[in-house]
C-alpha positions as a Markdown table, in Angstrom:
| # | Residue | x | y | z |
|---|---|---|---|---|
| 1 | Unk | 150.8 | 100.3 | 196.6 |
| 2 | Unk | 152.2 | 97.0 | 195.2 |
| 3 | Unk | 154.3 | 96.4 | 192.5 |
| 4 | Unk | 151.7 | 96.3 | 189.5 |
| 5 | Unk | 149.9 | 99.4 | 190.8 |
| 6 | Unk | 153.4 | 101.4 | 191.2 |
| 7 | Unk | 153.8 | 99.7 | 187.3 |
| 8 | Unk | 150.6 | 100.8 | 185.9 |
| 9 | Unk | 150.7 | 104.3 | 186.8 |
| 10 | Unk | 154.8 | 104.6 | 185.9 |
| 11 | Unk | 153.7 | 103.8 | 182.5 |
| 12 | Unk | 157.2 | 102.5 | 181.7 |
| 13 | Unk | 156.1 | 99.9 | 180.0 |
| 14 | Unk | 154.4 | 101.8 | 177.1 |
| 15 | Unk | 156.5 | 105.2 | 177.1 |
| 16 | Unk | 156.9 | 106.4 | 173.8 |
| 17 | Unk | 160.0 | 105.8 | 172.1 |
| 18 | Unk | 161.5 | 107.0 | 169.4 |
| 19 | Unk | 160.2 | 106.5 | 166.0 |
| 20 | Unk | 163.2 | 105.6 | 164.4 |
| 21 | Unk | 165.0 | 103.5 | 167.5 |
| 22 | Unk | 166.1 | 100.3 | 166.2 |
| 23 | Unk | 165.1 | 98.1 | 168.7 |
| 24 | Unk | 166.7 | 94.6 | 167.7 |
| 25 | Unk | 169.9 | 96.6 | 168.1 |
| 26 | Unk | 168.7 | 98.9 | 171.0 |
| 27 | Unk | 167.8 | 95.7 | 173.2 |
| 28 | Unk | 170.9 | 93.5 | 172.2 |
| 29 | Unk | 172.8 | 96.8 | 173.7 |
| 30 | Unk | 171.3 | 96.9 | 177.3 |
| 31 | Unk | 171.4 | 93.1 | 177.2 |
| 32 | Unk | 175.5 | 93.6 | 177.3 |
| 33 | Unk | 175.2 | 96.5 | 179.1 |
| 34 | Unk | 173.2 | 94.9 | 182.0 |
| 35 | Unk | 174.8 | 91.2 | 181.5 |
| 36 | Unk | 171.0 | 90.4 | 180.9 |
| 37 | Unk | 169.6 | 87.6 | 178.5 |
| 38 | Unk | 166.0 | 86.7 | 176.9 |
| 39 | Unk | 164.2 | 83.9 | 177.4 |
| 40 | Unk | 160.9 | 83.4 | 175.6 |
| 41 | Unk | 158.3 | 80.7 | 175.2 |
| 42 | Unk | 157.4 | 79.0 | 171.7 |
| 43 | Unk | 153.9 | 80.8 | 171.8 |
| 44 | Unk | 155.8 | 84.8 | 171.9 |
| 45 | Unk | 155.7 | 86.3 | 169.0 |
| 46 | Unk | 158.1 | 85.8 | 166.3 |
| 47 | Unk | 160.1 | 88.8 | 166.4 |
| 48 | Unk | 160.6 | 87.9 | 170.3 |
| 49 | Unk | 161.0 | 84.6 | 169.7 |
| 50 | Unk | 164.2 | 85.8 | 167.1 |
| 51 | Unk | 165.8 | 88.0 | 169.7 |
| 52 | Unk | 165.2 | 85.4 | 172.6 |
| 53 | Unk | 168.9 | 84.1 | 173.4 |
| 54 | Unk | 166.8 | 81.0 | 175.1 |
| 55 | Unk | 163.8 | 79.6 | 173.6 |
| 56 | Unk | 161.5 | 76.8 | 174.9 |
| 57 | Unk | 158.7 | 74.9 | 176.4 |
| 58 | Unk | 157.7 | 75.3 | 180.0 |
| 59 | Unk | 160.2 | 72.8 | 181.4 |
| 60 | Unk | 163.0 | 73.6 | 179.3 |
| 61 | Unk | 162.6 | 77.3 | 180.4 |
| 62 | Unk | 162.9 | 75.9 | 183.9 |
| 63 | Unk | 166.0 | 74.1 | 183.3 |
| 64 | Unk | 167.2 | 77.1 | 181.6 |
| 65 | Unk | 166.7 | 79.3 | 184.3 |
| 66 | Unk | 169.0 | 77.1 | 186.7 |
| 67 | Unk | 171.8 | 77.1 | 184.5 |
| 68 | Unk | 172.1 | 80.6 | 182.5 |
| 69 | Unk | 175.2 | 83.3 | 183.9 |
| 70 | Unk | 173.4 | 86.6 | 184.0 |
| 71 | Unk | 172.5 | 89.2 | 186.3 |
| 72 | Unk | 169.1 | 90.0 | 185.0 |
| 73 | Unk | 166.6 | 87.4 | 183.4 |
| 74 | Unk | 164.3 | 89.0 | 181.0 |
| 75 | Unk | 161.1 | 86.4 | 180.8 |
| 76 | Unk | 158.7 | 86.8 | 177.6 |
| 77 | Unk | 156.0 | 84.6 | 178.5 |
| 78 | Unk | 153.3 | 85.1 | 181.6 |
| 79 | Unk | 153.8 | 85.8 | 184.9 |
| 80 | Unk | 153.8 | 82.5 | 186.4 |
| 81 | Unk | 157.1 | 81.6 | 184.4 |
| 82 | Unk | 158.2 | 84.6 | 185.5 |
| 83 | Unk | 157.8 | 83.5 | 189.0 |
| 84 | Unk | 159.4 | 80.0 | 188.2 |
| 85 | Unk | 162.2 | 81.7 | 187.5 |
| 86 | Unk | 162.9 | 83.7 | 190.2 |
| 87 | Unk | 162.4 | 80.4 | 192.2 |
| 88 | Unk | 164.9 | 78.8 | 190.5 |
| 89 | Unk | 167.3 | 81.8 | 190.7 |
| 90 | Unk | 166.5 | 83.6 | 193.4 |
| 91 | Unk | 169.7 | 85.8 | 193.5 |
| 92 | Unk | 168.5 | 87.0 | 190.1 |
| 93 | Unk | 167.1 | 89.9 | 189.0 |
| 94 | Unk | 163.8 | 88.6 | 187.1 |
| 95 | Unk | 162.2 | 90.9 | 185.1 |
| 96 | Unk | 158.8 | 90.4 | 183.2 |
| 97 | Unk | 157.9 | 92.8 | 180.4 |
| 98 | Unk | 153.7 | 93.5 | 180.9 |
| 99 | Unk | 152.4 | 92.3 | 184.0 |
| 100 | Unk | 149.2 | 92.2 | 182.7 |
| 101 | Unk | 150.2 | 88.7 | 181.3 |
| 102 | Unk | 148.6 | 86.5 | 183.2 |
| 103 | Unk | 147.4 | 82.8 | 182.3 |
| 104 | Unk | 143.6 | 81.6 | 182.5 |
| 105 | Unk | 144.7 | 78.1 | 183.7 |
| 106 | Unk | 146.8 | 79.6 | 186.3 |
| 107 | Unk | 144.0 | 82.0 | 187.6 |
| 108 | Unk | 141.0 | 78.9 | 187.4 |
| 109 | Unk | 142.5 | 77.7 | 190.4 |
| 110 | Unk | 143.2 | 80.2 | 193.2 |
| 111 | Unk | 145.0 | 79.2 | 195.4 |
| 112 | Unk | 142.9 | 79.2 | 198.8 |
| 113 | Unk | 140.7 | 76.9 | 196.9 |
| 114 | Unk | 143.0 | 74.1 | 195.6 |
| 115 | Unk | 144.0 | 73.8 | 199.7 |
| 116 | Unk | 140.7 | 73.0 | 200.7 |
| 117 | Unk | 140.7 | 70.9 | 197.8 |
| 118 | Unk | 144.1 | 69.4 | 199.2 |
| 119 | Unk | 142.7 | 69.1 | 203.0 |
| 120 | Unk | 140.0 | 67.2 | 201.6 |
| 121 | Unk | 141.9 | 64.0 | 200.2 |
| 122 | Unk | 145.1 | 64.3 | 203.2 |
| 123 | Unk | 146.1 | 61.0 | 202.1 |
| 124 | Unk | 146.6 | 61.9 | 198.3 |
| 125 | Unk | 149.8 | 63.0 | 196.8 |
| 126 | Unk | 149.5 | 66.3 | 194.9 |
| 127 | Unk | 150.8 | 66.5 | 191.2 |
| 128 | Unk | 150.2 | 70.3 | 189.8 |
| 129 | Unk | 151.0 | 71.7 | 186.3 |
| 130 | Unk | 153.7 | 73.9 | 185.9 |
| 131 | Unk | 150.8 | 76.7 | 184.8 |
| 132 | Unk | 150.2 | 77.7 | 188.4 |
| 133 | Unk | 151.0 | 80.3 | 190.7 |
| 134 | Unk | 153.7 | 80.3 | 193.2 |
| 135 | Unk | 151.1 | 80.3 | 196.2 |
| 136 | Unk | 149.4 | 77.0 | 194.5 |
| 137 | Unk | 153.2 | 75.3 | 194.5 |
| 138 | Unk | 153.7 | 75.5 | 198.3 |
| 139 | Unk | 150.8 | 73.1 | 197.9 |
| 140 | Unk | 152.4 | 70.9 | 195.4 |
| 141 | Unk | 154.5 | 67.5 | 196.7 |
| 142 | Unk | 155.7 | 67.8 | 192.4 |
| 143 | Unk | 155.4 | 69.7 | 189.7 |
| 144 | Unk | 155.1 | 68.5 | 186.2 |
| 145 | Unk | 154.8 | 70.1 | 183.1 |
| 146 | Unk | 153.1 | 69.0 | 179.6 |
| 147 | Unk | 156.9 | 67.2 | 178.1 |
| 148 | Unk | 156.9 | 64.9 | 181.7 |
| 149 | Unk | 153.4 | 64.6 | 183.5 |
| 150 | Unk | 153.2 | 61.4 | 182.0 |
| 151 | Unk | 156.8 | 60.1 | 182.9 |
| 152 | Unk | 156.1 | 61.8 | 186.4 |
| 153 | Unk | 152.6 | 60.0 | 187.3 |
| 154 | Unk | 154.1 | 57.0 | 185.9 |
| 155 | Unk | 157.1 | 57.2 | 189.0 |
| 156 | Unk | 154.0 | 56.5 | 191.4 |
| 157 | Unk | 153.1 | 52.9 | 192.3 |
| 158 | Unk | 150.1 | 52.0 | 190.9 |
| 159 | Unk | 147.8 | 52.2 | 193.7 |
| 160 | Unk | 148.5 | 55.2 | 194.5 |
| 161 | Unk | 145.8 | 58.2 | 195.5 |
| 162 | Unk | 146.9 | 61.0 | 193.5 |
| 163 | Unk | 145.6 | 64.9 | 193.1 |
| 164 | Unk | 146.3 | 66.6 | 189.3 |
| 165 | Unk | 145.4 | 69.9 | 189.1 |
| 166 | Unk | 144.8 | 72.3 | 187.4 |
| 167 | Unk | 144.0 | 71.3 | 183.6 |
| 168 | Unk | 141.2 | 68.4 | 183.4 |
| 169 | Unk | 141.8 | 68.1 | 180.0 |
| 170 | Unk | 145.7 | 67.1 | 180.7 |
| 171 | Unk | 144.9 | 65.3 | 183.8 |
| 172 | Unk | 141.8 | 63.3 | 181.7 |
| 173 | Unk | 144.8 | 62.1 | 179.0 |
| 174 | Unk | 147.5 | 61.3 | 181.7 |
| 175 | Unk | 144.6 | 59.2 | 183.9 |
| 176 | Unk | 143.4 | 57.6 | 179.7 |
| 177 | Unk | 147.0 | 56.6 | 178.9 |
| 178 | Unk | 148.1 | 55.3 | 182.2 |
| 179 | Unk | 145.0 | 53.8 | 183.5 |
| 180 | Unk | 144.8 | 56.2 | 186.4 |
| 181 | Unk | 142.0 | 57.8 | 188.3 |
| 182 | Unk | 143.5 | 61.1 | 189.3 |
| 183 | Unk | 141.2 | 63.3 | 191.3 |
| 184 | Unk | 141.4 | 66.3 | 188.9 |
| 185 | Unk | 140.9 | 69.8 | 189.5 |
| 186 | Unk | 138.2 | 71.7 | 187.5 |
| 187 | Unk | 140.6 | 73.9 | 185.6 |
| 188 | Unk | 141.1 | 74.9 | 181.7 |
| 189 | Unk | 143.0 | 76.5 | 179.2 |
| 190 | Unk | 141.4 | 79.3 | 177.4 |
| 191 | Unk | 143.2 | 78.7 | 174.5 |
| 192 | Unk | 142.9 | 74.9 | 174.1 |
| 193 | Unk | 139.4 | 74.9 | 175.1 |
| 194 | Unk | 138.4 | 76.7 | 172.4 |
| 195 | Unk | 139.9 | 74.6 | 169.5 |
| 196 | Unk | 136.5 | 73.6 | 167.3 |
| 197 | Unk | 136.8 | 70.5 | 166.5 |
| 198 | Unk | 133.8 | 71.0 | 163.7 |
| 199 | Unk | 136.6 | 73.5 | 161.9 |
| 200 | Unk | 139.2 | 71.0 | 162.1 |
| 201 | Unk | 137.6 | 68.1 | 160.4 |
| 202 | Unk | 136.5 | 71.1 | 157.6 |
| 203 | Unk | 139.9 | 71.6 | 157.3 |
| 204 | Unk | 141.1 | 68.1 | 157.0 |
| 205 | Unk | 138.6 | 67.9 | 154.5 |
| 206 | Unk | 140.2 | 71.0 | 152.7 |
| 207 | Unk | 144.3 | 69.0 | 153.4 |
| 208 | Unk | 143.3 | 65.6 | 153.5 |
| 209 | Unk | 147.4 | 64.4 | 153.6 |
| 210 | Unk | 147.7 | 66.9 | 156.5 |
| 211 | Unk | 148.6 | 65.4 | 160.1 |
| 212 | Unk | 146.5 | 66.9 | 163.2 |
| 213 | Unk | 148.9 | 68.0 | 165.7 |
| 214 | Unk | 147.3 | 68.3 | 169.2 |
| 215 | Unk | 148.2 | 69.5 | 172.8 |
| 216 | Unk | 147.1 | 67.4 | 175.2 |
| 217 | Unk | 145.6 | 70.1 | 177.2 |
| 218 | Unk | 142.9 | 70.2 | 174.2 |
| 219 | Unk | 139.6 | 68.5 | 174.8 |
| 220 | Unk | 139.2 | 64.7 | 174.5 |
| 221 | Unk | 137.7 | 65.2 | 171.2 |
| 222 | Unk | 140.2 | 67.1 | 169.5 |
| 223 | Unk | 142.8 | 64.3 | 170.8 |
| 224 | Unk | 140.8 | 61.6 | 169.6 |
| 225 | Unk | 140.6 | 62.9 | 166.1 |
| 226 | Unk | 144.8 | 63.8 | 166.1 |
| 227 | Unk | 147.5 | 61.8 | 164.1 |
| 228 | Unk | 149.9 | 63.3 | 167.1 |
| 229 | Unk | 149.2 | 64.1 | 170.5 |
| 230 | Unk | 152.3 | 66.3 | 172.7 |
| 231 | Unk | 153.8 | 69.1 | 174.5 |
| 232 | Unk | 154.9 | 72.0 | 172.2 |
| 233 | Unk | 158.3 | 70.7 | 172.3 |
| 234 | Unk | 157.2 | 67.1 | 170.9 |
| 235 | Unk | 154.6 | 68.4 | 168.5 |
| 236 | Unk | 157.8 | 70.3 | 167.7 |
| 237 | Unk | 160.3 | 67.4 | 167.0 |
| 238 | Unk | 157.9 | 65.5 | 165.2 |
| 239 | Unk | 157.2 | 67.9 | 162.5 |
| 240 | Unk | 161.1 | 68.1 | 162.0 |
| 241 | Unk | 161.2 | 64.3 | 161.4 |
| 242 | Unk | 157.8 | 63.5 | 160.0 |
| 243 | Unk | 157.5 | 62.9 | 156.4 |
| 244 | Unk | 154.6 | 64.5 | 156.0 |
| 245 | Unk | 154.6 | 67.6 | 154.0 |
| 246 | Unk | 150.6 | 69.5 | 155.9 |
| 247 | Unk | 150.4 | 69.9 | 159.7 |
| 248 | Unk | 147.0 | 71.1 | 160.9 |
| 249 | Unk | 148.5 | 72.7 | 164.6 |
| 250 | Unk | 146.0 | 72.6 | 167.2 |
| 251 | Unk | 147.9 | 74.6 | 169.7 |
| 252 | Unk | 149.1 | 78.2 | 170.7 |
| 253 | Unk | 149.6 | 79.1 | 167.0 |
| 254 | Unk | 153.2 | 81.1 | 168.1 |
| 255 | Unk | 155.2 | 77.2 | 167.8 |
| 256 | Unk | 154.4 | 77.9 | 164.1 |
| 257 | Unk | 157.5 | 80.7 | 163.9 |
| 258 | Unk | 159.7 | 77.7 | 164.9 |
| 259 | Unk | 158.0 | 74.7 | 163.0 |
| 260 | Unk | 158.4 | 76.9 | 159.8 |
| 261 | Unk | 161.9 | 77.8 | 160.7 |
| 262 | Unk | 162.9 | 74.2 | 161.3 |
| 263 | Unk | 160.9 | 73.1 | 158.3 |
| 264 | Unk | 160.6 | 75.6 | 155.3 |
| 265 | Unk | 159.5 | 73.4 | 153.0 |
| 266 | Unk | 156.4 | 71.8 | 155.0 |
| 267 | Unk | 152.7 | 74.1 | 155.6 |
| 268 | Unk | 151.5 | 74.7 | 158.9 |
| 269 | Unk | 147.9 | 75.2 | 159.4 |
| 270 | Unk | 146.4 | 76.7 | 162.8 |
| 271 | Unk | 143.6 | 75.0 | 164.1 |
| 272 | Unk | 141.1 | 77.5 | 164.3 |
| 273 | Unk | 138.8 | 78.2 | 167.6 |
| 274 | Unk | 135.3 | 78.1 | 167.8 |
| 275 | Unk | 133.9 | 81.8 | 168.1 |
| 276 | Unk | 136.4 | 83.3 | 166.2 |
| 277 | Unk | 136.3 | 84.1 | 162.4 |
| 278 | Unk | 140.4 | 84.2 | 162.6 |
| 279 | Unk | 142.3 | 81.3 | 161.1 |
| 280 | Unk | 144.1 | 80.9 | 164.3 |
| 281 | Unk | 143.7 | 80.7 | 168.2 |
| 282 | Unk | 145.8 | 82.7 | 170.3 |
| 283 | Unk | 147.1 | 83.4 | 173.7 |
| 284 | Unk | 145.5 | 86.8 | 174.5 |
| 285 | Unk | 148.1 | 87.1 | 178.0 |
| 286 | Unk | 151.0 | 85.9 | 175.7 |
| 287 | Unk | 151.0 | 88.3 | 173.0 |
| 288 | Unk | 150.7 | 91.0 | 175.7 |
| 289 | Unk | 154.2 | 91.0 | 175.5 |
| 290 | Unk | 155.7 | 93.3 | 173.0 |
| 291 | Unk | 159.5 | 94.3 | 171.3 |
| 292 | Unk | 158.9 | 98.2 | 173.0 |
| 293 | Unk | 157.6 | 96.7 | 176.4 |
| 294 | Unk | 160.9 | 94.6 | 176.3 |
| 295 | Unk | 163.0 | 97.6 | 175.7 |
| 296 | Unk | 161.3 | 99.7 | 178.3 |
| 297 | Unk | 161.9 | 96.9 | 180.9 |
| 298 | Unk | 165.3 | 96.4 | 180.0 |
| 299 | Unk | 166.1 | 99.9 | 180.2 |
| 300 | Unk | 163.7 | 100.4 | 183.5 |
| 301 | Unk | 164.9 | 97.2 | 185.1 |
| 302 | Unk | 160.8 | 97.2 | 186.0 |
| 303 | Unk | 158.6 | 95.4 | 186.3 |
| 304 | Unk | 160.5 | 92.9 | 188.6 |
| 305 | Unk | 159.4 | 89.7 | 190.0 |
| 306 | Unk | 159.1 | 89.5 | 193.7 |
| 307 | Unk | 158.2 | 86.7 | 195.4 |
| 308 | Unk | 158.6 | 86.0 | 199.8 |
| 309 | Unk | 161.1 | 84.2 | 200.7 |
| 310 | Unk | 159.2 | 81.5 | 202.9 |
| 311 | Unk | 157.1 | 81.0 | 199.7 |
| 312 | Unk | 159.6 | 80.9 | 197.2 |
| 313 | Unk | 162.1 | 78.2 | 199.3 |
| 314 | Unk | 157.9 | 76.2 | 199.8 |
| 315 | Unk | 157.5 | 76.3 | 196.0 |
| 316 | Unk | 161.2 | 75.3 | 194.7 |
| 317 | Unk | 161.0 | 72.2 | 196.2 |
| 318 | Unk | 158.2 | 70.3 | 193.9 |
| 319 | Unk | 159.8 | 72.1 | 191.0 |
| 320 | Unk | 163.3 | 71.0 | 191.8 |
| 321 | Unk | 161.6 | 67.3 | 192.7 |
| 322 | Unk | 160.1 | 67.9 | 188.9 |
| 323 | Unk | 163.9 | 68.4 | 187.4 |
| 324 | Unk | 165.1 | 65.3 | 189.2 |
| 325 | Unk | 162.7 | 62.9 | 188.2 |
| 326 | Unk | 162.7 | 64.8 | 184.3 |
């Protein structure tokens, strides 16, 4: 039985706790207890993101993870941070709270595939996203993330063959704004796929002085139609410095917690998908992840991320090529 069969049927992660278990206060007590600490990406939910001691992007998590002093790492995200992580800090204890939460750009390229892919095109170098599984990484000469692909492809001479997988729509803008011709791999985001750009022009229409925030992992016509185009982080930064007063936020709509905390006085709107008759476009796998998951796992020390040995040292070394060069 592997680890998420033995975690399914323990049914830790949902075991009934007490009705009146304050669990701010229960989780900040087996954090000391266990010397443990939180980290949780910009698209958790807010109550997660508020008891997160470490809060970020993909590659800010990843630089996290090399520097914080715990015993146990508690990651609220999907299970391919969770596995970045443990790369990083192997003698850790890496926990994940729902192992269910996977990530659809992670899982459109399996990793059997993207080496034939690979053996194809030998004389190519291989640039991956971050969103990828361990197994893909030991494929990987670097890894980039959505704050540095750009800086990253740009290190390569110009001439050179490169292979970006596995988001087309982030590979298509890094190859538009650096005049590349990365072979791409065939992979998407469920999430940023499914912004409708049809909704967002209605709602420009609606906020005419608002700014259209974009993720470049959103399709080429969503970019071309945004005032901004950047990683969480960036979109980020440049709502706490623009003077703008109306963001319309085509990306995971969980950065909104943090844009509103930063800026109070502005409005954030959510881009909205295109089958959906909510205002906003979430991560399904991301808000698997829950307050009483995180205290069961905290208090279980389970689910745990495991990852072999010969793969993990493989798939540290593009990530720790990706920290040098970021």
């Amino acid at each position: 039985m592997n680890i998420k069969e033995c975690w399914l049927k323990s049914g830790f992660a949902n075991e009934a706790i007490p009705e009146n278990t304050d669990l701010v206060a229960e989780i900040a007590r087996l954090k000391k207890e266990k010397n443990a600490v939180i980290m949780a990406h910009y698209y958790q939910t807010g109550d997660i993101q508020d008891i997160a001691d470490v809060i970020g992007d993909s590659l800010a998590l990843a630089q996290w993870a090399t520097k914080v002093e715990a015993d146990i790492i508690v990651m609220c995200g999907v299970h391919f941070m969770g596995e970045t992580v443990k790369i990083l800090s192997s003698e850790k204890k890496v926990l994940v709270p729902d192992l269910n939460a996977g990530c659809s750009l992670a899982e459109s390229c399996p990793a059997d595939k993207f080496e034939e892919f690979v053996k194809a095109h030998p004389d190519h170098t291989v640039i991956s996203y971050v969103n990828t599984t361990a197994a893909v990484k030991t494929l990987t000469d670097v890894v980039v993330t959505s704050s540095n692909a750009r800086k990253i492809v740009d290190s390569f001479p110009k001439d050179a063959k490169l292979i970006f997988g596995p988001d087309r729509n982030l590979g298509n803008y890094i190859n538009s704004v650096t005049g590349r011709s990365m072979l791409l791999w065939d992979g998407a985001c469920h999430v940023h796929e499914q912004f409708s750009l049809e909704k967002i022009l209605l709602l420009k229409k609606e906020h005419p002085n608002a700014l259209i925030l974009a993720h470049p992992e959103c399709q080429s016509v969503v970019l071309k139609v945004a005032d901004e185009i950047g990683s969480t982080l960036a979109l980020l930064n440049f709502t706490k410095t623009s003077d703008a007063k109306e963001f319309i936020v085509a990306t995971e709509s969980g950065i909104i917690h943090e844009m509103r905390k930063y800026s109070p006085d502005k409005t954030f709107i959510p881009a909205p998908p295109i089958d959906s008759t909510c205002g906003c476009n979430d991560c399904n796998f991301m808000k698997l992840n829950t307050m009483e998951k995180i205290y069961n796992c905290l208090k279980y020390e389970f689910p745990e991320i495991t990852i072999e040995e010969s793969v993990r040292v493989k798939a540290e070394k593009p990530i720790r090529k990706m920290l040098e060069l970021s």
